[in-house]
C-alpha positions as CSV (number, residue, x, y, z in Angstrom):
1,X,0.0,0.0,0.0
2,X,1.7,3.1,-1.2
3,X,-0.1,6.9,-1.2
4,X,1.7,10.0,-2.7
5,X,1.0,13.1,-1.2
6,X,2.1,17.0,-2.1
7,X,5.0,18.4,-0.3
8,X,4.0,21.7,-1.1
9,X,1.7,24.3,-2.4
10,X,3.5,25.4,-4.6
11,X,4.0,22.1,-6.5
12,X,0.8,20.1,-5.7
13,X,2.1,17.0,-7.9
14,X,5.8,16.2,-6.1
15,X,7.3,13.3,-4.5
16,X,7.8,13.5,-1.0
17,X,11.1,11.9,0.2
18,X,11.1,8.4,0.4
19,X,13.8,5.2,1.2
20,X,13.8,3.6,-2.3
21,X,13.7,0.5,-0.5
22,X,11.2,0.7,2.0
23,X,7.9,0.3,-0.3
24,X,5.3,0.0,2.5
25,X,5.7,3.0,5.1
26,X,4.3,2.8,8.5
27,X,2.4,4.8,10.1
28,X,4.8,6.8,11.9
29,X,6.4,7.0,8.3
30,X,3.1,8.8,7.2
31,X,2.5,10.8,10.4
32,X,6.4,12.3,9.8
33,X,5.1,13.0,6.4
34,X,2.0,15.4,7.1
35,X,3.4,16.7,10.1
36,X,5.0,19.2,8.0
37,X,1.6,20.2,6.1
38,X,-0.9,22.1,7.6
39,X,-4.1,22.2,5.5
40,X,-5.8,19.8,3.5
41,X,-4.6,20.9,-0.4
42,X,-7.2,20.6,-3.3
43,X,-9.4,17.7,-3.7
44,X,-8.3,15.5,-6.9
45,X,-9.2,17.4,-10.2
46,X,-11.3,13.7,-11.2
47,X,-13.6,15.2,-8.7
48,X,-13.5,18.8,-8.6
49,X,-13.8,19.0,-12.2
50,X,-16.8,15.8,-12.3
51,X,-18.3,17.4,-9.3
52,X,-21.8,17.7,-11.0
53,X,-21.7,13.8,-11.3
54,X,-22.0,13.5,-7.8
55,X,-25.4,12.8,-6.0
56,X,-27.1,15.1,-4.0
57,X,-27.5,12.3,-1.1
58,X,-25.4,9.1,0.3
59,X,-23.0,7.6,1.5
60,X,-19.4,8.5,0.2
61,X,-16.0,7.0,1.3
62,X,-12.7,8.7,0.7
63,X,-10.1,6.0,0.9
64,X,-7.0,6.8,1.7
65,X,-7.8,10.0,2.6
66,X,-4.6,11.6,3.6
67,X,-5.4,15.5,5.0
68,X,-9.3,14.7,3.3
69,X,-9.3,17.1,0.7
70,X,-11.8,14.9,-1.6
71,X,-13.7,14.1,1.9
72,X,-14.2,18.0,2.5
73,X,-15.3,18.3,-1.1
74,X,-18.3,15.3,-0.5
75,X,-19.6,16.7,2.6
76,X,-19.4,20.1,1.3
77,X,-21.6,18.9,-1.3
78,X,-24.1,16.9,1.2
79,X,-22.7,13.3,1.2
80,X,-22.5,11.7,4.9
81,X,-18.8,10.8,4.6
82,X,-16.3,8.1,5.8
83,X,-12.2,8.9,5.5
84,X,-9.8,6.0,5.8
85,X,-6.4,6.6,5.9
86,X,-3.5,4.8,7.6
87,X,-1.9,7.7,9.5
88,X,-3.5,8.8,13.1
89,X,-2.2,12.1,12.6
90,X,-3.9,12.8,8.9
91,X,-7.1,11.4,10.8
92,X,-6.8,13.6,13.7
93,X,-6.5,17.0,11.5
94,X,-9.2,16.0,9.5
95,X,-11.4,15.1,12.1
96,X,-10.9,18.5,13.8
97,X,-11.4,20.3,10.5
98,X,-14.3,18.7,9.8
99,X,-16.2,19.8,13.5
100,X,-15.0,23.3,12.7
101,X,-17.0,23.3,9.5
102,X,-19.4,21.3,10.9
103,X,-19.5,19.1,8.0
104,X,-20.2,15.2,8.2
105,X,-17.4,13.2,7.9
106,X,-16.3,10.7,9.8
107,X,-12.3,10.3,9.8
108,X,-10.8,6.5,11.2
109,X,-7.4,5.1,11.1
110,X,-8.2,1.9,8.8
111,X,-5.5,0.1,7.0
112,X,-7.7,-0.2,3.7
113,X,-6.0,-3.3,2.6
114,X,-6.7,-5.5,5.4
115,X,-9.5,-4.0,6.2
116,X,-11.2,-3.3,2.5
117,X,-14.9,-1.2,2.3
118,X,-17.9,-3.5,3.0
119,X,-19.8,-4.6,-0.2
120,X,-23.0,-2.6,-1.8
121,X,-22.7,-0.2,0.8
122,X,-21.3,3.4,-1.2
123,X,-23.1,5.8,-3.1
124,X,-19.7,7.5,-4.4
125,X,-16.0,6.3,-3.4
126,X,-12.9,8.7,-4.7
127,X,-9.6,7.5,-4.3
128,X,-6.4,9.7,-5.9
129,X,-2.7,9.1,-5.0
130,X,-2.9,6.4,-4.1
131,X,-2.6,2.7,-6.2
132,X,-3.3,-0.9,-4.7
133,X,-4.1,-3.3,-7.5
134,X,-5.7,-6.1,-5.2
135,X,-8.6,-3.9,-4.3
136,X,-10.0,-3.2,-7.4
137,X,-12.5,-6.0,-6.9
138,X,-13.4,-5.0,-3.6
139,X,-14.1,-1.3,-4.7
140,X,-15.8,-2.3,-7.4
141,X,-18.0,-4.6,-5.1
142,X,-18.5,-1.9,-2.4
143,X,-20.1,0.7,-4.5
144,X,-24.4,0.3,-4.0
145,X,-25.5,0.3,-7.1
146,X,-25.7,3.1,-9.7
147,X,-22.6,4.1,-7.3
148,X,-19.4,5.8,-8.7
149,X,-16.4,5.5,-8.3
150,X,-13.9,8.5,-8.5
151,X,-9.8,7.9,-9.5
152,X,-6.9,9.4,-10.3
153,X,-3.4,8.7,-10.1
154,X,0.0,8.8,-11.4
155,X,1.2,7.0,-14.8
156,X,4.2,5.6,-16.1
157,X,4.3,7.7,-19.5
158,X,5.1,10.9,-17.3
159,X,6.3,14.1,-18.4
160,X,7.4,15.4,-15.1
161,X,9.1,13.7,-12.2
162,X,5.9,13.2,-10.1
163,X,4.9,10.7,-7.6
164,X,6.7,6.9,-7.4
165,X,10.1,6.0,-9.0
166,X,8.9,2.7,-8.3
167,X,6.9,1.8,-11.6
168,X,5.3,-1.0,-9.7
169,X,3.2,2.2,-8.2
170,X,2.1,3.7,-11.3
171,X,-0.2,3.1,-14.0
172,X,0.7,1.2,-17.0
173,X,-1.8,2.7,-20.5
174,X,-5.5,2.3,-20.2
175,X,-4.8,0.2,-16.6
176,X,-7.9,1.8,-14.7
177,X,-10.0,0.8,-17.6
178,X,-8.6,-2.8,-17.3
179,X,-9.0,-2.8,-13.4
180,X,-12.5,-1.6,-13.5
181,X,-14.0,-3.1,-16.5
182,X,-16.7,-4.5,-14.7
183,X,-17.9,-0.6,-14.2
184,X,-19.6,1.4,-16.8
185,X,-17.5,4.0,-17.7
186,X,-18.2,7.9,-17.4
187,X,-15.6,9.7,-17.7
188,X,-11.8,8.9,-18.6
189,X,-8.6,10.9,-19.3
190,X,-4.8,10.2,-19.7
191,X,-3.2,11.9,-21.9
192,X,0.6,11.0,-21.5
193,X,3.4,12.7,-23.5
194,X,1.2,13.1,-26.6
195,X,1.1,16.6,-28.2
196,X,1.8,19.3,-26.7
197,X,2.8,18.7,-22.9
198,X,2.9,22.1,-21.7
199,X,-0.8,21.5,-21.7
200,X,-3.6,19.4,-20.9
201,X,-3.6,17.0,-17.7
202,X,-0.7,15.3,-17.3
203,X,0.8,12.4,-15.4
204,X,-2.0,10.6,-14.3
205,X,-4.8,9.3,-15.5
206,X,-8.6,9.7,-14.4
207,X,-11.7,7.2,-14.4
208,X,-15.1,8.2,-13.3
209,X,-17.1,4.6,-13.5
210,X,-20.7,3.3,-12.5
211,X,-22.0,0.4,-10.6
212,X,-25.1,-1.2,-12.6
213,X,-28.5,-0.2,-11.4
């Protein structure tokens, strides 16, 4: 289980630091990590810019939710939320962010893969930074259905160096659309290194995908 996080404002896509070797940080790992960041960042642009997608009641999870930027989006927009994310110290921020804007979230410590969302039980799931090939199945199965599921993350066929050296972490072409086949598909984008790469969306690739009614 491997989640990439922004170091700064400035550059919303870098790598945090990392031992090459150590592919599976702990939690104390992951608190070290956002103790140096203070607010929450944008939500993932698979959501901001799908927002109108979303609907206007349910039950949304934000898996691996880091600071909870893409859980402060969903209760923002009326969804009873759950955040997951493996770091007490992400959890405890969010939670007190969330009673200041008296939003409904409610932020857990949960170690997503060996503790994977419950089946039929999501009206929306977003997950973004983050890439764990074995729960495909299981988020596809926890979505109630007509539920969607929102993700982004970070590609091999970069044009910046963003998120993992470790191609075992990112996306090989079209992979979301292989893991999640069993979804109807909404909304897709990855664009790689083709045209002009100043701009566009680039480095990761999106899905926006349905359960069947």
């Amino acid at each position: 289980m491997v989640k990439w996080m922004p170091v700064s404002p400035e550059d919303p896509m870098a790598e945090p630091p990392i031992d090459p070797h150590h592919h599976r940080p702990d939690a104390r790992d992951w608190d070290r990590r956002y103790q140096a960041r203070q607010a929450p960042g944008e939500p993932a642009r698979v959501l901001s810019l799908h927002r109108h997608l979303l609907p206007r009641a349910g039950l949304a999870l934000d898996l691996a939710c880091g600071l909870g930027a893409n859980a402060l989006l969903l209760a923002g927009a009326g969804l009873a939320t759950l955040a997951w994310d493996y770091s007490p110290l992400a959890i405890q921020r969010l939670d007190t962010l969330a009673r200041e804007r008296q939003l409904d979230i409610r932020a857990q410590v949960r170690d997503v893969v060996a503790e994977p969302p419950e089946p039929g039980r999501f009206a929306v799931i977003t997950v973004s930074r983050f890439l764990e090939r074995s729960l495909a199945p299981a988020l596809m199965a926890a979505l109630a259905p007509g539920g969607l599921l929102f993700y982004e993350t970070f590609v091999r066929d970069r044009v910046a160096a963003v998120g993992p050296d470790n191609p075992d972490f990112l996306l090989r072409e079209n992979e979301l659309l292989q893991l999640f086949g069993d979804l109807r598909l909404r909304v897709y984008r990855e664009e790689g290194s083709v045209g002009d790469v100043s701009r566009g969306i680039r480095n990761v690739a999106m899905l926006v995908a349905q359960r069947g009614e």
